[in-house]
BALOBA-1460 file (C-alpha; in Angstrom, 3 decimals):
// residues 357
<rec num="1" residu="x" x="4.275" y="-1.686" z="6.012"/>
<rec num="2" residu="x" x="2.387" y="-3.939" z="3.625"/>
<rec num="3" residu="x" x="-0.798" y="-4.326" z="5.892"/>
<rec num="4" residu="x" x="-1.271" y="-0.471" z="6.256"/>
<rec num="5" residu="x" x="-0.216" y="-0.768" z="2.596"/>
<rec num="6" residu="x" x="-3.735" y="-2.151" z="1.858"/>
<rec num="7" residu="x" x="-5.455" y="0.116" z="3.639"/>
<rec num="8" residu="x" x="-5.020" y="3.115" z="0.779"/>
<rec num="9" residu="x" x="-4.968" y="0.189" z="-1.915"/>
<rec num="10" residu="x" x="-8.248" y="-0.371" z="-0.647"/>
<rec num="11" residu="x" x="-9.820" y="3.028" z="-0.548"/>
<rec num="12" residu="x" x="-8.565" y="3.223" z="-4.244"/>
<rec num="13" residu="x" x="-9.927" y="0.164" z="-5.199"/>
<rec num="14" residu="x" x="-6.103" y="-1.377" z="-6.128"/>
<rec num="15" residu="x" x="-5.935" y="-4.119" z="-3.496"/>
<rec num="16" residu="x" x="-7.406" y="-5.920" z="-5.812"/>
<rec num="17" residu="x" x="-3.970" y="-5.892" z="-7.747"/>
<rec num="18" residu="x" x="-2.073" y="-6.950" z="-5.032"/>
<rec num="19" residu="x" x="-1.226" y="-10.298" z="-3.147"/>
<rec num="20" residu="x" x="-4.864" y="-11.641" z="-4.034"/>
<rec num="21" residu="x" x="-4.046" y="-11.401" z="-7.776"/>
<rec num="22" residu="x" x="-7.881" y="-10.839" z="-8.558"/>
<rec num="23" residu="x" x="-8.268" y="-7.510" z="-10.600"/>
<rec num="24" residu="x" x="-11.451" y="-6.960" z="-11.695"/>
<rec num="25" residu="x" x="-11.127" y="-5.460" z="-15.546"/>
<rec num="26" residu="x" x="-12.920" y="-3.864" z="-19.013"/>
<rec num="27" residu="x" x="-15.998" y="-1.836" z="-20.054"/>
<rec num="28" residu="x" x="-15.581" y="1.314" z="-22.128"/>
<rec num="29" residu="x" x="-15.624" y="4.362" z="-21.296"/>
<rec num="30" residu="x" x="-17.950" y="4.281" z="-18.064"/>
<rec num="31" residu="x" x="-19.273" y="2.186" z="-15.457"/>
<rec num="32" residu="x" x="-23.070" y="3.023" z="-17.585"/>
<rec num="33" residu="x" x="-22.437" y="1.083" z="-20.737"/>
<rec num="34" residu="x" x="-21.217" y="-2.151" z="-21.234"/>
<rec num="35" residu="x" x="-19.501" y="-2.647" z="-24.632"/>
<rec num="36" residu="x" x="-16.853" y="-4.691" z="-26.694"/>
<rec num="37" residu="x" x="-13.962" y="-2.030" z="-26.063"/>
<rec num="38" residu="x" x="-10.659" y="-2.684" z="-24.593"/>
<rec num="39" residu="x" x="-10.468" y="0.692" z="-22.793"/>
<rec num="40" residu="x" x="-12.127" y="1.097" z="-19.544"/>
<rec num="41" residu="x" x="-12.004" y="4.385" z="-17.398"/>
<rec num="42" residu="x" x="-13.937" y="4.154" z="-13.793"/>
<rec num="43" residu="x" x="-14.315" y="6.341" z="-10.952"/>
<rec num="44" residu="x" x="-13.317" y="4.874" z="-7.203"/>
<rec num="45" residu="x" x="-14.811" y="6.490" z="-4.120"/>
<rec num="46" residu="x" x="-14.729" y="5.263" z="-0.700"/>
<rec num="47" residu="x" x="-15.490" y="6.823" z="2.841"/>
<rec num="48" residu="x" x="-14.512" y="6.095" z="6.361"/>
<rec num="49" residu="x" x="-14.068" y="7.936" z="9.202"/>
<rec num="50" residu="x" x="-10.045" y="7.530" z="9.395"/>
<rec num="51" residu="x" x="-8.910" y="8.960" z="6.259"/>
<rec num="52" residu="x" x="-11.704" y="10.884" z="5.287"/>
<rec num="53" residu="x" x="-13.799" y="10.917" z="2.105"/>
<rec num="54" residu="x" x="-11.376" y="9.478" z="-1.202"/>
<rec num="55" residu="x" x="-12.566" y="9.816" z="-5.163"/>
<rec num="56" residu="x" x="-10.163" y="8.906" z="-7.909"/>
<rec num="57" residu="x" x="-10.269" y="7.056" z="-10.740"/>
<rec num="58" residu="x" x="-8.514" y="3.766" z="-12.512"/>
<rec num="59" residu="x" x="-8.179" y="3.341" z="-16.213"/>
<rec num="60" residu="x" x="-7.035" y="0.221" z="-17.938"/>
<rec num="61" residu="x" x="-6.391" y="-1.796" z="-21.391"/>
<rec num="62" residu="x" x="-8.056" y="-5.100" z="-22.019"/>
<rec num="63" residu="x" x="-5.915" y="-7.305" z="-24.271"/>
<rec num="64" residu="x" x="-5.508" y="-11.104" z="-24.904"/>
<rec num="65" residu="x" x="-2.076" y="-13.167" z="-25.340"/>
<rec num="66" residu="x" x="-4.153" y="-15.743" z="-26.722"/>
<rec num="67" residu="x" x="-7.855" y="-16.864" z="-27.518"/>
<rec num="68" residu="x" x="-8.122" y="-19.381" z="-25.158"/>
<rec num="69" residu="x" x="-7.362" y="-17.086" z="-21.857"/>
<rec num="70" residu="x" x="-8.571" y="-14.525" z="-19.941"/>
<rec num="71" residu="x" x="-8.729" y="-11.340" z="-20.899"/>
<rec num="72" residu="x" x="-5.205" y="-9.696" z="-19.471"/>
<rec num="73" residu="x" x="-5.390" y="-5.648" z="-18.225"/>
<rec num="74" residu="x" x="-2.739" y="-3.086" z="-18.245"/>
<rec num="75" residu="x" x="-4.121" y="0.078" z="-16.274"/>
<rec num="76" residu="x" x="-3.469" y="3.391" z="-13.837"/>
<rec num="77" residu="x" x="-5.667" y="4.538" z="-11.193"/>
<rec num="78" residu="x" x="-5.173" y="6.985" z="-7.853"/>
<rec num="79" residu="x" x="-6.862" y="8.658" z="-5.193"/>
<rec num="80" residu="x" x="-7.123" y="12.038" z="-3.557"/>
<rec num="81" residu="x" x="-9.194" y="12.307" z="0.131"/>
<rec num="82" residu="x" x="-10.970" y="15.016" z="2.136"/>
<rec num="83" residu="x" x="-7.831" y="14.387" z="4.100"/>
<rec num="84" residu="x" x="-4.868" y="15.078" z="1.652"/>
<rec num="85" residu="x" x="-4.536" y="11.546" z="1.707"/>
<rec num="86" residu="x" x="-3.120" y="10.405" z="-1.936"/>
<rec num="87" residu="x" x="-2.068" y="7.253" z="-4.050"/>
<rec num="88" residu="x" x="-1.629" y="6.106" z="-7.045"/>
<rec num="89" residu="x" x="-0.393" y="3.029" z="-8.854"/>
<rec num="90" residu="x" x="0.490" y="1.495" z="-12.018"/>
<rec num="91" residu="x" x="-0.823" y="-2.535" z="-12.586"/>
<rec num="92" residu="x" x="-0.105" y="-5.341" z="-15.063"/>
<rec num="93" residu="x" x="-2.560" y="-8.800" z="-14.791"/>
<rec num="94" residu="x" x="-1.588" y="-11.460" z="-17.512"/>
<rec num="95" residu="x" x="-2.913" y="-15.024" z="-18.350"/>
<rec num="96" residu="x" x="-1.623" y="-16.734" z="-21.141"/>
<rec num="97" residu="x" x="-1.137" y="-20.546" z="-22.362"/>
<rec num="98" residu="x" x="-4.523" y="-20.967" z="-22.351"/>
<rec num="99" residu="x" x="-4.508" y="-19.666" z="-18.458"/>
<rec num="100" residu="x" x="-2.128" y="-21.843" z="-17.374"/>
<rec num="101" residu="x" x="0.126" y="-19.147" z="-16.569"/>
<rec num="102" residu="x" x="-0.653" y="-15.831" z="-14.864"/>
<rec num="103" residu="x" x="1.884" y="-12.820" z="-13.608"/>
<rec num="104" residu="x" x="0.506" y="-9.841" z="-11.715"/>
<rec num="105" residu="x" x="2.913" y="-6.721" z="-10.880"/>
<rec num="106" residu="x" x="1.900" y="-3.595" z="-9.129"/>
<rec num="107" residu="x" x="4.117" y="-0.423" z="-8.363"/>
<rec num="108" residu="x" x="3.311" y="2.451" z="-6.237"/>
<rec num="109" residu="x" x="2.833" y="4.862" z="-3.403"/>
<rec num="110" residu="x" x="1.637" y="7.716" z="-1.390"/>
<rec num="111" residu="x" x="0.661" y="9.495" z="1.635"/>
<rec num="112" residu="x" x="-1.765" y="8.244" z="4.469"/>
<rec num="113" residu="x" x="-3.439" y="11.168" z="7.069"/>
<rec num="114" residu="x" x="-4.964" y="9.112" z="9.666"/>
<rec num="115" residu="x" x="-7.296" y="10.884" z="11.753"/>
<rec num="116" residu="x" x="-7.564" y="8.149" z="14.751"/>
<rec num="117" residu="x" x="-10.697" y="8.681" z="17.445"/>
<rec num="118" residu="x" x="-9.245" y="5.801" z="19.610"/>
<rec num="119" residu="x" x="-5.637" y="5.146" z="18.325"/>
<rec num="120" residu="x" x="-4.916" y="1.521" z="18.569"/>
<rec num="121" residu="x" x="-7.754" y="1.135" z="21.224"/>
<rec num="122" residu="x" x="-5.221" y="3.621" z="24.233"/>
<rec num="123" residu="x" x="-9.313" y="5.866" z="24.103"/>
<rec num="124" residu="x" x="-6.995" y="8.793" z="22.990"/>
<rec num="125" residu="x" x="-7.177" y="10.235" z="19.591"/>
<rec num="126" residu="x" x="-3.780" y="10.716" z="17.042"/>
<rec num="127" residu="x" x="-3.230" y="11.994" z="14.006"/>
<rec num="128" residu="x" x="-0.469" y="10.186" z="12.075"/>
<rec num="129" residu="x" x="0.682" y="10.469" z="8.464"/>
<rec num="130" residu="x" x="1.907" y="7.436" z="6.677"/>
<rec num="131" residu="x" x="4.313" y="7.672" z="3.967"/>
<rec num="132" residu="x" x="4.664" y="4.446" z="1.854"/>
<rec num="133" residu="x" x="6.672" y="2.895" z="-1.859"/>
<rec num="134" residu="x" x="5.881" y="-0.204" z="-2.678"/>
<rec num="135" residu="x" x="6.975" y="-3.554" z="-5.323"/>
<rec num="136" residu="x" x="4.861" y="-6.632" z="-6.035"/>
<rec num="137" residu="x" x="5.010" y="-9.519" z="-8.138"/>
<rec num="138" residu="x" x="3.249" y="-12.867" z="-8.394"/>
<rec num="139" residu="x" x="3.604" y="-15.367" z="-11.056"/>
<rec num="140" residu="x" x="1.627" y="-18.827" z="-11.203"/>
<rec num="141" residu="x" x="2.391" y="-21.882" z="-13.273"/>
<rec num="142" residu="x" x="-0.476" y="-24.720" z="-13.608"/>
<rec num="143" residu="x" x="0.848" y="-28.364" z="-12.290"/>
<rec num="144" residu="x" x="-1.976" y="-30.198" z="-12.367"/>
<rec num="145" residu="x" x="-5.332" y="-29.266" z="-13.739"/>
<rec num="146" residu="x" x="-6.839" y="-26.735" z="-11.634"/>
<rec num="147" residu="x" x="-3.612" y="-26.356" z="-9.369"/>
<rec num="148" residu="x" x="-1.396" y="-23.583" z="-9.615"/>
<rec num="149" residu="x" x="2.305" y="-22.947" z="-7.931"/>
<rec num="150" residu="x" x="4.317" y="-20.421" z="-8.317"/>
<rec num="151" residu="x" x="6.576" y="-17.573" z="-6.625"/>
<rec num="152" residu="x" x="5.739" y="-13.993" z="-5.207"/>
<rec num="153" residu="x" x="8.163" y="-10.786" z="-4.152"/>
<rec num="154" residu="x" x="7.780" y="-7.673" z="-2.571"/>
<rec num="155" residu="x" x="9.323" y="-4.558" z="-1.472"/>
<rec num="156" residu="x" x="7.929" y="-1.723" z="0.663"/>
<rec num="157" residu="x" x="9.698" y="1.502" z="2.376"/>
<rec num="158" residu="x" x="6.992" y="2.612" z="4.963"/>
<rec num="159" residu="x" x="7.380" y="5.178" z="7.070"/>
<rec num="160" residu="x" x="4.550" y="6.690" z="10.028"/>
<rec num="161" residu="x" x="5.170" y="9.888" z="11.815"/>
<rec num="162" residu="x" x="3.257" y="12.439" z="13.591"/>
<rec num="163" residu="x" x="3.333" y="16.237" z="13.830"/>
<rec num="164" residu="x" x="2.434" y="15.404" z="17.814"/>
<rec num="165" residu="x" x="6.026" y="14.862" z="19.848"/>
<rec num="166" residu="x" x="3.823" y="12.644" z="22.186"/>
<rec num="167" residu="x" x="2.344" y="10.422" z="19.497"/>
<rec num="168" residu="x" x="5.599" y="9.899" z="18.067"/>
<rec num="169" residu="x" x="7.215" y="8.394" z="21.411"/>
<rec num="170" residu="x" x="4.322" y="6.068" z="21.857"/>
<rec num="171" residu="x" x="4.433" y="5.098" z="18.121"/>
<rec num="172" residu="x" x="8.487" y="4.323" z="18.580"/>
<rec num="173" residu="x" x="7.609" y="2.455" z="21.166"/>
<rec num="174" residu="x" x="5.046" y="0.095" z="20.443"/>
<rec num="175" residu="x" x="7.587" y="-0.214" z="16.814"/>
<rec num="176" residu="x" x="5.029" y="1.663" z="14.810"/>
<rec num="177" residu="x" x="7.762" y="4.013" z="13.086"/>
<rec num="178" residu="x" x="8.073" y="1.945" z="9.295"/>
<rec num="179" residu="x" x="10.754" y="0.032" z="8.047"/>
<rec num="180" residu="x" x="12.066" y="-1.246" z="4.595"/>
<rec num="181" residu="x" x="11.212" y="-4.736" z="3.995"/>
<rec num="182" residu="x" x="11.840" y="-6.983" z="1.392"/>
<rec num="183" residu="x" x="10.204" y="-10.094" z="1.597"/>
<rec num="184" residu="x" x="9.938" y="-13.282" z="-1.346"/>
<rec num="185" residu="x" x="7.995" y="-16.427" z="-0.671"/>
<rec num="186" residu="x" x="5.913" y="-19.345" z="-2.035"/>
<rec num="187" residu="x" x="2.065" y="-19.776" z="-3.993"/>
<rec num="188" residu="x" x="0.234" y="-22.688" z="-4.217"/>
<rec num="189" residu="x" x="-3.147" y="-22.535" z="-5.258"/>
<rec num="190" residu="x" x="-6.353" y="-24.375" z="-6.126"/>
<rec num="191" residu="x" x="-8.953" y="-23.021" z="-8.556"/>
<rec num="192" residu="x" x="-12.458" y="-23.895" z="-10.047"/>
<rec num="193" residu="x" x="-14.322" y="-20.620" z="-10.361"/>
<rec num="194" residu="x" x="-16.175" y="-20.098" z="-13.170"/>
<rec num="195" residu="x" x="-15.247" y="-16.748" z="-13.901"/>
<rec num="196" residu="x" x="-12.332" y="-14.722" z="-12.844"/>
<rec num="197" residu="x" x="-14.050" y="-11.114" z="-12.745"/>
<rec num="198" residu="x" x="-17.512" y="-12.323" z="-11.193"/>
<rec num="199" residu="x" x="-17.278" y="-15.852" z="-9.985"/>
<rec num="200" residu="x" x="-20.794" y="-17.440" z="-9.435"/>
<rec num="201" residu="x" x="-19.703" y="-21.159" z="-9.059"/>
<rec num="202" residu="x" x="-16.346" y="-22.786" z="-7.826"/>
<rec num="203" residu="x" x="-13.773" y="-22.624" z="-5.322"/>
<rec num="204" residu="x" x="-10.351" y="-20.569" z="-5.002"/>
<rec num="205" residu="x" x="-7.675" y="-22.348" z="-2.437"/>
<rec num="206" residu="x" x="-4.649" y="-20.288" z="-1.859"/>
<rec num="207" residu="x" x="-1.475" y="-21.086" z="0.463"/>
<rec num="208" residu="x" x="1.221" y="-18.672" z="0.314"/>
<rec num="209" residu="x" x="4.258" y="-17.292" z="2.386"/>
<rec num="210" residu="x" x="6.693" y="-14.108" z="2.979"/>
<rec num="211" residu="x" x="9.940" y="-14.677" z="4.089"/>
<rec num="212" residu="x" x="11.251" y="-10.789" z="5.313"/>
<rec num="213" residu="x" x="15.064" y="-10.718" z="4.967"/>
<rec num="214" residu="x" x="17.921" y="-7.943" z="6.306"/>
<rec num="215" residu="x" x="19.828" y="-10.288" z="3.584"/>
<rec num="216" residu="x" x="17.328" y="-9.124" z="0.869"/>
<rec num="217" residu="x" x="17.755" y="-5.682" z="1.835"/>
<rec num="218" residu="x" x="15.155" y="-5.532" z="4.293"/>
<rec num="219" residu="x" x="15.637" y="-3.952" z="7.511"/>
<rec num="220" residu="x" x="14.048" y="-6.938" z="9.779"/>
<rec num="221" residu="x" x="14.231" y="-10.815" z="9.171"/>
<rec num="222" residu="x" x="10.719" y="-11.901" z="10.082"/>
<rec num="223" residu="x" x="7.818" y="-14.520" z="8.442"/>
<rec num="224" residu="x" x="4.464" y="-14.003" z="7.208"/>
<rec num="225" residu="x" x="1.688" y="-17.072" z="6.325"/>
<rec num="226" residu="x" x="-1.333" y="-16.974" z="4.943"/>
<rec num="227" residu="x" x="-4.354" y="-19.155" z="3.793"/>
<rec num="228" residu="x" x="-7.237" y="-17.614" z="1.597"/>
<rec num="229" residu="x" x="-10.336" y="-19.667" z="0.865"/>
<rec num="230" residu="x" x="-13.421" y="-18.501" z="-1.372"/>
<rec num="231" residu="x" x="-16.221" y="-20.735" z="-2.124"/>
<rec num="232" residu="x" x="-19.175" y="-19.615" z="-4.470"/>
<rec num="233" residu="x" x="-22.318" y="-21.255" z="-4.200"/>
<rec num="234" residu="x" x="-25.251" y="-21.011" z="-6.939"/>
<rec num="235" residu="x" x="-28.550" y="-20.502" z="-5.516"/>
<rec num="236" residu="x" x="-32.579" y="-20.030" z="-6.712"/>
<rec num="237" residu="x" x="-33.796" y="-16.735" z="-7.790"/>
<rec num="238" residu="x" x="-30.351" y="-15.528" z="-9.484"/>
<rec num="239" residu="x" x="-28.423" y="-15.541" z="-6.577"/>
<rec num="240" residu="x" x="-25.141" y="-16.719" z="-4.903"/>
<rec num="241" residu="x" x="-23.951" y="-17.272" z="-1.742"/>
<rec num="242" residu="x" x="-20.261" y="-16.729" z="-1.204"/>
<rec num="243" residu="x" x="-17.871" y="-16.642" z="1.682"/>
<rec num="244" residu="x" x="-14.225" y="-16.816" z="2.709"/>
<rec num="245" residu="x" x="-11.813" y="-17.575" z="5.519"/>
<rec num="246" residu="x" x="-8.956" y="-15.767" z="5.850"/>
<rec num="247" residu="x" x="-5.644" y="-16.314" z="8.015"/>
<rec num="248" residu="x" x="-2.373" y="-14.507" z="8.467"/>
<rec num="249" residu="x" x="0.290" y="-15.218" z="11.132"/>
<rec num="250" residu="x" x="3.431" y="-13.767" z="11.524"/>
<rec num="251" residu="x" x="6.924" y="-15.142" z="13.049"/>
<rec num="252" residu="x" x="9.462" y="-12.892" z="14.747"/>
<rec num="253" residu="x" x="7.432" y="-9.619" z="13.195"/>
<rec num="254" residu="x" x="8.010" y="-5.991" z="14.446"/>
<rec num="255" residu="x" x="4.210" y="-4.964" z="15.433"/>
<rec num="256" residu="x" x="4.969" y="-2.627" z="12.304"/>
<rec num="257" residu="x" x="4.198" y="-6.117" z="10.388"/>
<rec num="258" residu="x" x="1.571" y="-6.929" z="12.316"/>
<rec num="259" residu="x" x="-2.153" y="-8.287" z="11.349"/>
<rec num="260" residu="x" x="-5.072" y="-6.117" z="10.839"/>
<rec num="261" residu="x" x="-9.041" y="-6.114" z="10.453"/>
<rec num="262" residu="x" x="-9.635" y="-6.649" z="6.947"/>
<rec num="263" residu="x" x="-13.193" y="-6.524" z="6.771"/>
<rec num="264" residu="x" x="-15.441" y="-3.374" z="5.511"/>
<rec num="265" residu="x" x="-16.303" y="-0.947" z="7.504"/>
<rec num="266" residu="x" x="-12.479" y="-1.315" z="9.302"/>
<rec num="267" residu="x" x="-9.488" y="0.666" z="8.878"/>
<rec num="268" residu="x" x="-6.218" y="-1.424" z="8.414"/>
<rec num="269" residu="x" x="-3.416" y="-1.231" z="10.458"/>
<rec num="270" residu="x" x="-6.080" y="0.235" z="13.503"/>
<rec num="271" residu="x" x="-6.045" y="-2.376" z="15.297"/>
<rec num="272" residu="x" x="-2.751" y="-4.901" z="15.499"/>
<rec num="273" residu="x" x="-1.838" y="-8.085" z="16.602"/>
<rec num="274" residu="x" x="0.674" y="-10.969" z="16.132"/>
<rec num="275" residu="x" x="-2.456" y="-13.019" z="14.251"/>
<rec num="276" residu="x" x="-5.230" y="-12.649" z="12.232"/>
<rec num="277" residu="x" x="-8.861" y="-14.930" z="11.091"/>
<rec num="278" residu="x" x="-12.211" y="-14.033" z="9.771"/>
<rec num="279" residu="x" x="-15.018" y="-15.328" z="8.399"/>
<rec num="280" residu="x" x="-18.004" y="-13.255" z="6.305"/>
<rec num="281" residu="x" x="-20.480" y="-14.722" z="3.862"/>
<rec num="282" residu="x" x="-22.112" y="-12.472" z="1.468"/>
<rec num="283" residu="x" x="-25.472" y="-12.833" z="-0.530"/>
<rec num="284" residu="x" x="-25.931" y="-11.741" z="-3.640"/>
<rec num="285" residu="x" x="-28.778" y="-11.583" z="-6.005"/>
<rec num="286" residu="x" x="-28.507" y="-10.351" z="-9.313"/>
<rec num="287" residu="x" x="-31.909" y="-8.654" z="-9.989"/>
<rec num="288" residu="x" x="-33.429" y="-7.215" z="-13.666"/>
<rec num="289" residu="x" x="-31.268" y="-6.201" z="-16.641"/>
<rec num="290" residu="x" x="-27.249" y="-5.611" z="-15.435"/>
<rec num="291" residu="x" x="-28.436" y="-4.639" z="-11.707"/>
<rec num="292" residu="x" x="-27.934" y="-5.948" z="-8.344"/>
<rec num="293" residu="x" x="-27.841" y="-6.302" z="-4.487"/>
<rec num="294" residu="x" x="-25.749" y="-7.922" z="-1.706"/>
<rec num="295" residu="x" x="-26.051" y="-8.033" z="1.411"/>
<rec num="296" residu="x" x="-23.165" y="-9.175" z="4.102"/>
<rec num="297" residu="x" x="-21.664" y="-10.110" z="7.113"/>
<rec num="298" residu="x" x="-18.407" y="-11.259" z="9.429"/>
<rec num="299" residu="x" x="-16.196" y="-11.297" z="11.930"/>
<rec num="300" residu="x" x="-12.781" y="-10.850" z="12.760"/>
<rec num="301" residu="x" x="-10.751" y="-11.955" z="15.238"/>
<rec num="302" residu="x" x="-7.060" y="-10.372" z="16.378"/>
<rec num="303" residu="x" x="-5.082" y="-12.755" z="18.246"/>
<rec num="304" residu="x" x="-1.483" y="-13.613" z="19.499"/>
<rec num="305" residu="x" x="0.353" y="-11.476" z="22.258"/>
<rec num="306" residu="x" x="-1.715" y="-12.224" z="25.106"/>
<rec num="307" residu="x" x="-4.769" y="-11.774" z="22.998"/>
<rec num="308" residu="x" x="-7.145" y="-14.632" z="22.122"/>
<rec num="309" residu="x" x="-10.568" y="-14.857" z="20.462"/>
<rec num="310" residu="x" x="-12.325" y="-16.036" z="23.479"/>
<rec num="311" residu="x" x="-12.688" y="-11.971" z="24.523"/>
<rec num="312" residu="x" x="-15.448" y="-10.524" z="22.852"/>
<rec num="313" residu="x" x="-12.227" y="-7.429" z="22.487"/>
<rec num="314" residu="x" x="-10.226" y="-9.096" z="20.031"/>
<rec num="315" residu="x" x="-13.563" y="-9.700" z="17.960"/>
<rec num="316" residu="x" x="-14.317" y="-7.481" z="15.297"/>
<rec num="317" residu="x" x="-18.147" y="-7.773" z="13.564"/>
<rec num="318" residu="x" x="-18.789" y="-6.350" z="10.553"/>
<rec num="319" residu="x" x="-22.225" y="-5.884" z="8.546"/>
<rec num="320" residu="x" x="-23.682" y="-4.148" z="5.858"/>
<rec num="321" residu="x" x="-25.701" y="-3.776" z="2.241"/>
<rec num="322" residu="x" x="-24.598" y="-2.904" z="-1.176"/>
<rec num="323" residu="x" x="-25.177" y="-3.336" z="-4.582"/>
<rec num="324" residu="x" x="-23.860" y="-4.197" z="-8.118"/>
<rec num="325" residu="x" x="-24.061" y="-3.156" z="-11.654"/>
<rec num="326" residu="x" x="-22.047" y="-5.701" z="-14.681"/>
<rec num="327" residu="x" x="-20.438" y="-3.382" z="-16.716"/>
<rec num="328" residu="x" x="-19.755" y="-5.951" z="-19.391"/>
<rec num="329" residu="x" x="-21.528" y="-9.107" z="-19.240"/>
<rec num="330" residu="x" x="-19.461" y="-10.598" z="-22.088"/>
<rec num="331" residu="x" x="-16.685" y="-10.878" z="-19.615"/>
<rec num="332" residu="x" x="-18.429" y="-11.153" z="-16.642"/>
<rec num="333" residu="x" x="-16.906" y="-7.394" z="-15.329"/>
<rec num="334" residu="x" x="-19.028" y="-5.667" z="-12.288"/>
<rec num="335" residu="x" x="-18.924" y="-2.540" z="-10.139"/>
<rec num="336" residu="x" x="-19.956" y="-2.670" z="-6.727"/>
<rec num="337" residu="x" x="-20.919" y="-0.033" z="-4.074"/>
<rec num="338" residu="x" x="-21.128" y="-1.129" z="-0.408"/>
<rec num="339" residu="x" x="-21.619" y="0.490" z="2.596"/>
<rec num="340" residu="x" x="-20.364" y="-1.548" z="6.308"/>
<rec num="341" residu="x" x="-20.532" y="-1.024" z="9.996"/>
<rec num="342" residu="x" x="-18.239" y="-2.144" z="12.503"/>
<rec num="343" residu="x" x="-18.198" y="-1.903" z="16.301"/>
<rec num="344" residu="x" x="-16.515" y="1.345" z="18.262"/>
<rec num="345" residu="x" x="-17.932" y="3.553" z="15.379"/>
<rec num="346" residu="x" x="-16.345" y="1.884" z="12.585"/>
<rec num="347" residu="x" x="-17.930" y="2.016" z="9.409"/>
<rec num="348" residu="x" x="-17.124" y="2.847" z="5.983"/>
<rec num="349" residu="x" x="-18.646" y="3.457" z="2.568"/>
<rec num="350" residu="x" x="-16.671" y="1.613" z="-0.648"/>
<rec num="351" residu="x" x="-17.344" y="2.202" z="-4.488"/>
<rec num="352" residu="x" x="-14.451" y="-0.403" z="-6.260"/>
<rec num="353" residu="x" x="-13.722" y="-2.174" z="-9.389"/>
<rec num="354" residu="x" x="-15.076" y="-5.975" z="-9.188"/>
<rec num="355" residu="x" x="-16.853" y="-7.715" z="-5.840"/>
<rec num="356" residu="x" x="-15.134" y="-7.311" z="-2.495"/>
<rec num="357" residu="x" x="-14.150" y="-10.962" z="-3.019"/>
């Protein structure tokens, strides 16, 4: 399931590899000294209470397909938690023609223990482990200056199970057991950032689609849509504001497919529905020499099925501080280290590759 997908991608600091297309790349040999090097090895931690404590690592190659674009990565990176939790993935980002073209492809997989408190919000706890393969491609072609279109593909074999006979019959029957799906669909996108790694000016517009097909090989025929906004704002004292908004609706999807939370301090593919919006603005003020601070907040809201936003239940609030280092200010490349609180006891702890967005 691509959703619960995201949640390890996440802990390992991959996600950004994914649908988003916005890895974060370069340094040398260590998040502690900036330099000229194409090589970059970095470690990933991140904490929640779900799956546990998770430490890994990612290691790339910085290369160029021409002068006048950004730098394109090649890289590996993985995770092992407190939890035997464990993934790993292989990543390609390219830009070339003077950025008017960009592919990203990510392959990979591994095993989820969830260690649920309040399983899907029934007040009873579950353990579940979540076995998952998955197949992604985007590719972008420039149409108009600063508009993008372009194509994007994916395949996932998901399955969930639990060692608990009665956590397995509730999970077949709210359709929480996995699938295969292979899904293809449409990008258009609008962007004026200033940077790719560490935007601190400019906008990013994205419109895209995922059309699930048992003709593709899938094992359910269903729709996904999604809009993505970013804006980033330059402010006094070395600072930027910047925020998103976020949708993703489904048509015809098993609740395997469903929306999630996807704020910090939230575990993906916790809490379900049909629908999914948020908001969350984040300041950030880059302080003396390559250090830095944010702080951050928003709000979720599940929806669809009987649910709506008006109930302060469907409403998920998140908040929390972090900070930054630039690894390499040539190219704009930073670390960051947050830590977020939820409601119900959610909260989480994140060291990744780049800003959260």
């Amino acid at each position: 399931m691509k959703r619960r997908f995201t949640q390890l991608v996440s802990a390992t600091a991959l996600a950004a590899l994914s649908s988003q297309a916005c890895a974060q790349d370069e340094s040398k040999q260590s998040a502690i000294t900036p330099t000229a090097s194409p090589w970059l090895a970095v470690p990933m931690v991140s904490s929640n209470p779900k799956i546990g404590t998770s430490a890994g690592g990612m290691a790339s190659y910085l290369f160029k397909l021409d002068p006048e674009s950004t730098s394109s990565m090649v890289g590996v990176g993985g995770t092992f938690s407190t939890t035997d939790s464990y993934g790993a993935g292989v990543f390609l980002r390219t830009f070339w023609d003077q950025d008017r073209k960009r592919l990203t492809l990510f392959g990979g997989g591994g095993t989820i223990n969830n260690d649920y408190e309040d399983f899907l919000g029934s007040g009873y706890p579950a353990q579940t482990t979540d076995n998952f393969h998955v197949l992604q491609l985007k590719y972008l072609q420039q149409v108009k200056e600063q508009w993008y279109a372009g194509i994007q593909a994916t395949y996932t074999n998901y399955l969930i199970f639990s060692e608990n006979g009665g956590v397995n019959e509730a999970l077949g029957l709210l359709g929480l057991t996995g699938f295969d799906s292979v899904g293809v669909g449409l990008v258009g996108m609008y962007d004026t950032r200033n940077n790719k790694n560490t935007p601190t000016s400019g906008i990013k517009f994205q419109m895209d689609n995922f059309a699930y097909r048992e003709s593709l090989g899938g094992e359910d025929s269903f729709d996904v849509y999604r809009v993505k906004f970013r804006q980033y704002i330059p402010q006094a004292n070395n600072s930027v504001l910047a925020y998103r908004v976020d949708g993703r609706w489904t048509n015809d999807a098993s609740n395997g497919a469903y929306s999630s939370v996807d704020l910090r301090g939230y575990t993906q593919g916790q809490y379900l529905a049909p629908n999914a919006s948020l908001v969350e603005l984040e300041k950030r003020w880059r302080l003396r020499g390559r250090f830095g601070v944010n702080l951050f907040v928003g709000v979720a809201c599940l929806y669809g099925d009987g649910k709506s936003c008006t109930s302060s239940e469907n409403l998920y609030p998140s908040a929390g501080v972090g900070g930054q280092i630039m690894i390499n200010e040539a190219e704009q490349i930073s670390m960051s280290f947050d830590f977020a609180v939820g409601k119900e006891g959610n909260n989480g702890f994140y060291m990744r590759f780049g800003q959260a967005f």
